[in-house]
C-alpha positions as CSV (number, residue, x, y, z in Angstrom):
1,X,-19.3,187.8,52.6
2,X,-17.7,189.5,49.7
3,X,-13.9,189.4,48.8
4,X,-12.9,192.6,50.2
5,X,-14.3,192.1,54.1
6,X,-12.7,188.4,53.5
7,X,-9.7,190.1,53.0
8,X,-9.9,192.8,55.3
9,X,-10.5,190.0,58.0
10,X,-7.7,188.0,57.2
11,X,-5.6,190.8,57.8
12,X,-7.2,191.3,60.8
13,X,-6.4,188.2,61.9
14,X,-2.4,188.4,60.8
15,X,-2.3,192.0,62.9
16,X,-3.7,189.8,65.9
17,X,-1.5,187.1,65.7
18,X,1.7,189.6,65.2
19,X,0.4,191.4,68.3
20,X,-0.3,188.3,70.4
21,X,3.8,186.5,68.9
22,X,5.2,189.8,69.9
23,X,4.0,190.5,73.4
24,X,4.4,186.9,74.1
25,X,7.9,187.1,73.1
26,X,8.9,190.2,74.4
27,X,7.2,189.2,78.0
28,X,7.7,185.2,77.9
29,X,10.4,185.8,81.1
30,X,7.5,188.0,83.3
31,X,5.0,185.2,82.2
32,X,7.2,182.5,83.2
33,X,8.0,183.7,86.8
34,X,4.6,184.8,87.7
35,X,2.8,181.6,86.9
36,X,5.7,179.8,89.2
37,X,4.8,181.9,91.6
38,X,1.3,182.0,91.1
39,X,1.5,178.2,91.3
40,X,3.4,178.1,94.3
41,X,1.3,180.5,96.2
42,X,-1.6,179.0,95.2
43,X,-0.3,175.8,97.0
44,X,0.9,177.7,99.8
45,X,-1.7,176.3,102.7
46,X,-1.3,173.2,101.5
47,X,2.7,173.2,101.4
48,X,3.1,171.0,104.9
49,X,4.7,174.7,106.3
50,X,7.1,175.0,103.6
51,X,5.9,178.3,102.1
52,X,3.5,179.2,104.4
53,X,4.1,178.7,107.9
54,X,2.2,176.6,110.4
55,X,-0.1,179.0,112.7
56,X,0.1,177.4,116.3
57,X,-2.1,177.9,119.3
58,X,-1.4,179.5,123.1
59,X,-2.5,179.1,125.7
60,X,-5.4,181.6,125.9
61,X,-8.0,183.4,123.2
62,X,-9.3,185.5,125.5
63,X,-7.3,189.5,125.2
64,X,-8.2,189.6,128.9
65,X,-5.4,187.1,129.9
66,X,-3.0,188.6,127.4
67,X,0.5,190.6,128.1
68,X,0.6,193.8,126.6
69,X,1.3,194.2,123.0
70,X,4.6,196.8,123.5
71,X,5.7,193.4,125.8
72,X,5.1,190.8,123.2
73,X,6.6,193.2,120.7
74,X,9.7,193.3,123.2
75,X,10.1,189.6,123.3
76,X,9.9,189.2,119.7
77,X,12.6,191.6,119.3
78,X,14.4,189.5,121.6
79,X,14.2,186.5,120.5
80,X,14.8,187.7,116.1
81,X,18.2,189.0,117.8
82,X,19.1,185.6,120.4
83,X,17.6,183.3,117.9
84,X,18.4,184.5,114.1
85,X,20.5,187.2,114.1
86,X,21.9,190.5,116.3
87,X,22.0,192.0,113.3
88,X,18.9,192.2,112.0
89,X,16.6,195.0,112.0
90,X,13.5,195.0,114.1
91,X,11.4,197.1,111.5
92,X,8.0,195.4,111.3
93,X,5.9,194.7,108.4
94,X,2.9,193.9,110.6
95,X,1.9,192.4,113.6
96,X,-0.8,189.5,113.4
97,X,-2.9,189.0,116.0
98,X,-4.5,185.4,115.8
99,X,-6.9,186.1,118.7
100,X,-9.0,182.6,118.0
101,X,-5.3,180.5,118.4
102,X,-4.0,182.2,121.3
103,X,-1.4,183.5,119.5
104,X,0.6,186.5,118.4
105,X,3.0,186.8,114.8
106,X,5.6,189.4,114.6
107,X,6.7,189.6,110.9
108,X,9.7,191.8,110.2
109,X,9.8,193.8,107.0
110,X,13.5,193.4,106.0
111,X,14.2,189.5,106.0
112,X,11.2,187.4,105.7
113,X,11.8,186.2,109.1
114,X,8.9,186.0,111.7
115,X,8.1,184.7,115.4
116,X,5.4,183.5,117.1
117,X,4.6,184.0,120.6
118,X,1.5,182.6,122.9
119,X,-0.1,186.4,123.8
120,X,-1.0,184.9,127.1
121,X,2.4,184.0,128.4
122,X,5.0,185.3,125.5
123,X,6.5,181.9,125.5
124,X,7.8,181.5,121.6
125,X,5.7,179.3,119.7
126,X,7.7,179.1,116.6
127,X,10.3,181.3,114.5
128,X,9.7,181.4,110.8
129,X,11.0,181.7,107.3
130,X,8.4,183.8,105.9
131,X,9.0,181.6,102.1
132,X,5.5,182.9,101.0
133,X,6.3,186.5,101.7
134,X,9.2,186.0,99.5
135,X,7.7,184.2,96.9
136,X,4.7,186.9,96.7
137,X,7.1,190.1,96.5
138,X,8.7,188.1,93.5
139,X,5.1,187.8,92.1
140,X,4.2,191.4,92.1
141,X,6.9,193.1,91.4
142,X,7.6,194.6,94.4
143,X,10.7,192.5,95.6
144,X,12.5,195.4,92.8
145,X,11.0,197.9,94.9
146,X,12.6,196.7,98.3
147,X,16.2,196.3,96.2
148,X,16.1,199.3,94.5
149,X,14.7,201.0,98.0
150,X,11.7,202.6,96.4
151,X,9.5,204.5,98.6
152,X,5.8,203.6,96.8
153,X,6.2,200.6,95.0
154,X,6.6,202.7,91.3
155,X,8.4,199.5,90.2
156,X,5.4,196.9,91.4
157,X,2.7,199.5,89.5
158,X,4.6,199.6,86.7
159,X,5.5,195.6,86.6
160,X,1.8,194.7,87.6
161,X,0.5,197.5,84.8
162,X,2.4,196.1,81.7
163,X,1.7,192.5,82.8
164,X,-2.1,192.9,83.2
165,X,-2.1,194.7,80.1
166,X,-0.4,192.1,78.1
167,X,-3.0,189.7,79.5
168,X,-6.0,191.8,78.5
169,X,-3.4,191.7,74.8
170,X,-3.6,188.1,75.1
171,X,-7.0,187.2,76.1
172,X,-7.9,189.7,72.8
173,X,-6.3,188.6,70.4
174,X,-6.2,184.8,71.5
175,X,-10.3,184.9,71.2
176,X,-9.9,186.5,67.8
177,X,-7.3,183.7,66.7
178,X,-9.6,181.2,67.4
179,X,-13.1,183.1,66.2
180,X,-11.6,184.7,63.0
181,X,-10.9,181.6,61.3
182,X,-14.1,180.2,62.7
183,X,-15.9,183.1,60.9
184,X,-13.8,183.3,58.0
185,X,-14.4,179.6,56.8
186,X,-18.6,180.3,57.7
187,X,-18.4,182.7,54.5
């Protein structure tokens, strides 16, 4: 290789490593919390219910034995306001139907709270801290959406955007770090 490529690769290789210092720098807080929450979710199922929480079974998997869902929906309401709170709001994220357990979860949007009811009888199976809820709008972003009362998660597109961006960044200029001197010292 003659001495002008060598050089023009060594520069190369300082523009990378500027490129990878600086994003790495100016992102290391983003990095930091989504890796602790990437952790942590990924050890949701196996958390003994501390993130995630413990599905349990009713009575009956068959929908032919089950109360109406505006009734379960009822006694979930019921219970969030008896058991948690009066004031909370009822607004629901979803509604999880676990036909195979028996069982129906009620998850409201507002404060990662959620109950569990048997759909055959409507007896309450469990009320829940919804942790991994939590811990998953802190990992995308979208947790700034709910604060700052966004209507289509511009924050969480925006957050999840520059982050995956600065990883492509990283997984660049990281393989060039460690092939340009490689190739450089071949020549």
């Amino acid at each position: 290789m003659e001495q002008s490529s060598r050089k023009k690769q060594a520069k190369l290789i300082h523009i990378f490593r500027k490129v990878h210092r600086v994003t790495g720098v100016s992102l290391f807080a983003f990095f930091f919390i989504v890796a602790a929450t990437g952790l942590l979710l990924g050890w949701k199922k196996h958390s003994g219910g501390i993130i995630l929480p413990k599905s349990y079974k009713g009575t009956s998997a068959d929908l032919k034995d089950w109360l109406p869902l505006d009734s379960l929906h009822t006694i979930a309401c019921s219970t969030l306001h008896d058991s948690v709170d009066a004031a909370l709001s009822l607004d629901l994220e979803r509604i999880d139907v676990r036909k195979d357990k028996g069982m129906v979860k009620f998850v409201f949007i507002d404060h990662y709270w959620g109950i569990q009811l048997d759909g055959a009888t409507g007896k309450l199976l469990h009320i829940e801290r919804r942790r991994s809820d939590f811990i998953e709008n802190i990992h995308d972003g979208s947790i700034l959406d709910y604060f700052f009362k966004t209507d289509k998660e511009q924050i969480k597109l925006v957050y999840t955007s520059i982050l995956g961006t600065a990883l492509l960044i990283f997984t660049v200029t990281g393989f060039w770090l460690w092939y340009g001197p490689k190739r450089l010292r071949r020549t």
